[in-house]
C-alpha positions as CSV (number, residue, x, y, z in Angstrom):
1,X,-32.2,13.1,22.5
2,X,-33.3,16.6,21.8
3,X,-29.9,16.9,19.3
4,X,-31.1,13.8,17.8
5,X,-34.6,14.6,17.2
6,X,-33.5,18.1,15.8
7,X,-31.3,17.1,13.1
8,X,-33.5,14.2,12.3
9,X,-36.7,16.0,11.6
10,X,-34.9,19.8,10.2
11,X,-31.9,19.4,8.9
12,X,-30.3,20.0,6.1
13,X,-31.5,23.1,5.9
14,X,-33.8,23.0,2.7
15,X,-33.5,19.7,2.6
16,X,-35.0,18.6,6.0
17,X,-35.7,14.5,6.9
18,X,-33.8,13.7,3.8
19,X,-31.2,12.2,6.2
20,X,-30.5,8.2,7.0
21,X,-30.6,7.2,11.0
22,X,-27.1,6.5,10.3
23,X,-26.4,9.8,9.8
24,X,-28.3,11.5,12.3
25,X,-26.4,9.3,14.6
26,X,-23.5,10.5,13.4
27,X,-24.2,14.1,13.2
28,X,-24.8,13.8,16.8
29,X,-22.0,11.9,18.0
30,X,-19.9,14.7,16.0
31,X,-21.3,17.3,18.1
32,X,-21.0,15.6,20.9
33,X,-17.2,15.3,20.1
34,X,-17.0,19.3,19.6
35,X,-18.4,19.9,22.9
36,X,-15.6,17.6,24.6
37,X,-18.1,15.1,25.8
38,X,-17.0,11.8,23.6
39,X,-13.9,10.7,22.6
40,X,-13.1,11.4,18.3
41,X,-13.9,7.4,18.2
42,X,-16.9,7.2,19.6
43,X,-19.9,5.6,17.4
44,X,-23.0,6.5,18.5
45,X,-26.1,3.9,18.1
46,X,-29.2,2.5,19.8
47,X,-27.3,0.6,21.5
48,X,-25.5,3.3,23.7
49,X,-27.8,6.3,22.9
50,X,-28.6,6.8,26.9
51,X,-25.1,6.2,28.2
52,X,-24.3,9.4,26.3
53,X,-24.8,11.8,29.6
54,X,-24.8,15.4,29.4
55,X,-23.0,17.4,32.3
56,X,-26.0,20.2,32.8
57,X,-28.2,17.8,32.1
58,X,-30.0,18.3,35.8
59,X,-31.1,21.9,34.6
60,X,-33.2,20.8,32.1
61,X,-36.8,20.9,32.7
62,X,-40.0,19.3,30.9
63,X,-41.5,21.2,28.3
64,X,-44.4,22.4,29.6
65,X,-45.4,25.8,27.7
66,X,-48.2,23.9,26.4
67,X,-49.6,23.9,29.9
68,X,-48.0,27.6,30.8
69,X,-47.9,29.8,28.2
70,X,-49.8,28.7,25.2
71,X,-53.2,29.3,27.2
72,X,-52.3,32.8,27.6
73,X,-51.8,33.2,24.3
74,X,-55.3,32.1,23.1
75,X,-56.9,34.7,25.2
76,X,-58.3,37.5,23.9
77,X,-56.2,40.4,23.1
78,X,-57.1,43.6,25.1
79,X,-58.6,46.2,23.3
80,X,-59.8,48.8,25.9
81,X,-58.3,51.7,27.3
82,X,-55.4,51.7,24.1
83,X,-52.9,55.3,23.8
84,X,-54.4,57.8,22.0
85,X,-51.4,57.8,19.4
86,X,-47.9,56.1,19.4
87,X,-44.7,58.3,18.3
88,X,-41.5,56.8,16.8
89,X,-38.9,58.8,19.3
90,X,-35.5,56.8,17.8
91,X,-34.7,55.5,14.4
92,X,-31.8,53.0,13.9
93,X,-28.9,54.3,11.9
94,X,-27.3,51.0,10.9
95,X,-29.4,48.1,10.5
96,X,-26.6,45.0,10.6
97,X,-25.2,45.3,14.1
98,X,-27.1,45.4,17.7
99,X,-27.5,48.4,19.7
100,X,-25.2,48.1,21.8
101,X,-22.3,47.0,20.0
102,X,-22.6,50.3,17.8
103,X,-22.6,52.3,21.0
104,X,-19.2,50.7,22.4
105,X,-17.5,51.2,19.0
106,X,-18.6,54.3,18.4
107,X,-17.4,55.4,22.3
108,X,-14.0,53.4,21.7
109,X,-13.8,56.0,18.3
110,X,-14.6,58.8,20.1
111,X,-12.5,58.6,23.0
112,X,-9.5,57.6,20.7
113,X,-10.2,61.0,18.8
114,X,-9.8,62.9,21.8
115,X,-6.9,61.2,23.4
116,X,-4.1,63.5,23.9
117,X,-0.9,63.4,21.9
118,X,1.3,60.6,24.0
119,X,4.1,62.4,26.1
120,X,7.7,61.4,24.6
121,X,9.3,59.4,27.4
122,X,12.7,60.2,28.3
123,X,15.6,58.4,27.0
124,X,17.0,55.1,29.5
125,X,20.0,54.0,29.9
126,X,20.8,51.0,27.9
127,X,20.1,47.6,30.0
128,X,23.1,45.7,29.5
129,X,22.8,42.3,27.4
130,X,21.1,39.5,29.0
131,X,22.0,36.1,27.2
132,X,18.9,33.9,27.1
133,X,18.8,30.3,26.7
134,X,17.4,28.8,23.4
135,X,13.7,27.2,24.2
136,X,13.7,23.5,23.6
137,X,13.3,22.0,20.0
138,X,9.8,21.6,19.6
139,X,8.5,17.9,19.3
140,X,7.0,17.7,16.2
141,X,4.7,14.2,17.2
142,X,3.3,16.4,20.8
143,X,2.8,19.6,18.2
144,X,1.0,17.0,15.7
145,X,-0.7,15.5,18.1
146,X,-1.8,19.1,19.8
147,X,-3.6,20.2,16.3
148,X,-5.9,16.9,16.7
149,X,-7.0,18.3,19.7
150,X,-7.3,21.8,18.4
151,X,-10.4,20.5,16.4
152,X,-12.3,21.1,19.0
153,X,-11.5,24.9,19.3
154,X,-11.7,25.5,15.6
155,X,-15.4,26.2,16.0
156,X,-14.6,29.3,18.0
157,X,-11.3,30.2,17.4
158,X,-8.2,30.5,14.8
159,X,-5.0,30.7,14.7
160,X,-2.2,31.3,11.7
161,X,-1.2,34.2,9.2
162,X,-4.6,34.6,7.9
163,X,-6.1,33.9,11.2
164,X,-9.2,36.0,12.6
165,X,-11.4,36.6,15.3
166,X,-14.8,34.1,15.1
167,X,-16.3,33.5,18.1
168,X,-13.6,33.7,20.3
169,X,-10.2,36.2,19.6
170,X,-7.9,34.4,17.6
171,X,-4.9,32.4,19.4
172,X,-1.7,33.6,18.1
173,X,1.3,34.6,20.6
174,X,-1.0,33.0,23.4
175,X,1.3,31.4,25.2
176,X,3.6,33.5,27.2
177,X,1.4,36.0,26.4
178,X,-0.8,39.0,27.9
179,X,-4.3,38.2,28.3
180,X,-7.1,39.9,26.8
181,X,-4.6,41.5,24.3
182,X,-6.5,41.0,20.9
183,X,-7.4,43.9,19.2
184,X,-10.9,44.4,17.9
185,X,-12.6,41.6,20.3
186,X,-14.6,42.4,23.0
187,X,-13.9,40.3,25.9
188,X,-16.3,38.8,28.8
189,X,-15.9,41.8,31.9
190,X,-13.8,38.7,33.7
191,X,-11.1,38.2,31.4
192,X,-10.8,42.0,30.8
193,X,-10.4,42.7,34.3
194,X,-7.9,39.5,34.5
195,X,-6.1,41.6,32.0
196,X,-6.0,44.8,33.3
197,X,-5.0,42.9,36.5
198,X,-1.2,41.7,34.2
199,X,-2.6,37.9,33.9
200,X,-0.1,36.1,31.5
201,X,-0.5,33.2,30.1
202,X,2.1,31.1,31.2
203,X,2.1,27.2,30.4
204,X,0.7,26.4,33.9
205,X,-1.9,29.4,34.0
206,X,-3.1,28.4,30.1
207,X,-2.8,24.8,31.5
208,X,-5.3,25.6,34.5
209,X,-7.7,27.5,32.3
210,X,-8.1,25.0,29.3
211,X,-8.5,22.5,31.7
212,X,-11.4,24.2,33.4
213,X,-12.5,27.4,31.7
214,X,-15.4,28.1,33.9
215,X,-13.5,27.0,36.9
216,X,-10.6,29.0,36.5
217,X,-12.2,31.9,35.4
218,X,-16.0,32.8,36.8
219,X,-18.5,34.5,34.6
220,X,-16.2,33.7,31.1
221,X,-18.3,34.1,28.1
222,X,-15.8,30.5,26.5
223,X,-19.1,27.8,26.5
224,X,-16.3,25.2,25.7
225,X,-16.3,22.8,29.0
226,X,-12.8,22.2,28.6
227,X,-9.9,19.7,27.9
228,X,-10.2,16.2,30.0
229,X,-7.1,15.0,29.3
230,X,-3.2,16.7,31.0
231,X,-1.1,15.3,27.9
232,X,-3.7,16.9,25.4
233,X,-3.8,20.2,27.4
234,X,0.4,19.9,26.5
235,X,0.0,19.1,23.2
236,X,-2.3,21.9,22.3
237,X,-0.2,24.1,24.2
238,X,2.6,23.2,22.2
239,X,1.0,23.4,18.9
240,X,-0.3,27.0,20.1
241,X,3.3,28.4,20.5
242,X,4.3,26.7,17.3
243,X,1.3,27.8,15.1
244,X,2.0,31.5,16.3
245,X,5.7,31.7,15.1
């Protein structure tokens, strides 16, 4: 309802209550669908508006900073007892990124400048030939089917050539692959630890994880609640490993 009341009274932007109740019902069931909580046909009406059921839905609370804070706000300010002057003691140098996001890449830069020259390693002994077997021909109707359900990761993520990081890092060589091994994204303390610790994303680890990202993996920074369904956790799996190649 608060979704619903939103887009019906501000969006579009510039443009705002210029928007049918047809449309707002549909802008709503859409976003309902990114978040994993309908189904791609759903069709959202009066009729089923409070079936819709939100899974944190028993953390929300009543609005009541009318009652809590705006009261404190109408007092008046105090103007006793002030500093006797106010010094500017920093000054930002670039203006477009936070704080602290300056500090790490500037660190990362730093240390990388001081790193040592990497000490040759001495030459092994060939391994000898190891024949491995040819993965299966990919099915082209589960790899199909596995982009429809990588619609709902688009928001967040990409994958491809031309593929970068959004949100989330983007997705290529995931499966069978390290985790936390994108260059240039800074990863929740959890999954960089998992990483550190040799985590791979096999098919049943990256099955376990997007079936229950928070579950698998306490304290990720990935909002996404998750893929419901076993077959479309295989199909995007196998539209993953064929997107990378």
């Amino acid at each position: 309802s608060t979704v619903y009341d939103y887009v019906n009274r501000a969006m579009p932007f510039g443009n705002a209550q210029s928007l049918t109740d047809d449309e707002v019902y549909a802008i709503t069931a859409y976003l309902l669908y990114l978040n994993d909580e309908v189904d791609e046909d759903f069709v959202l009406s009066s009729d089923n508006f409070a079936e819709a059921r939100l899974p944190n839905e028993e953390a929300f609370k009543p609005d009541d900073r009318a009652e809590v804070e705006f009261a404190a706000f109408k007092e008046e300010p105090c103007m006793t007892e002030c500093k006797p002057s106010v010094e500017i003691t920093m000054r930002a140098a670039v203006l477009d990124v936070t704080p602290e996001e300056t500090a790490a890449k500037a660190a990362a830069k730093a240390e990388e400048a001081q790193a040592a020259e990497p000490t040759p390693e001495a030459p092994t002994a060939e391994a000898p030939a190891v024949e491995v077997a040819e993965a299966p021909a990919a099915d082209p109707a589960l790899i199909k089917a596995g982009e429809k359900v990588f619609r709902k990761c688009k928001s967040c993520h990409q994958i491809g050539a031309r593929a970068k990081n959004r949100v989330g890092p983007v997705l290529n060589g995931i499966v069978d692959g390290p985790a936390g091994a994108v260059d240039d994204f800074r990863y929740s303390k959890p999954m960089a630890a998992a990483a550190e610790a040799g985590l791979v994303w096999t098919e049943s680890e990256l099955s376990a994880f997007l079936g229950n990202p928070k579950g698998y993996m306490k304290g990720t920074k990935m909002s996404f609640p998750g893929v419901r369904k076993e077959e479309d956790i295989a199909a995007l799996i196998a539209y993953l490993r064929d997107a990378s190649e």
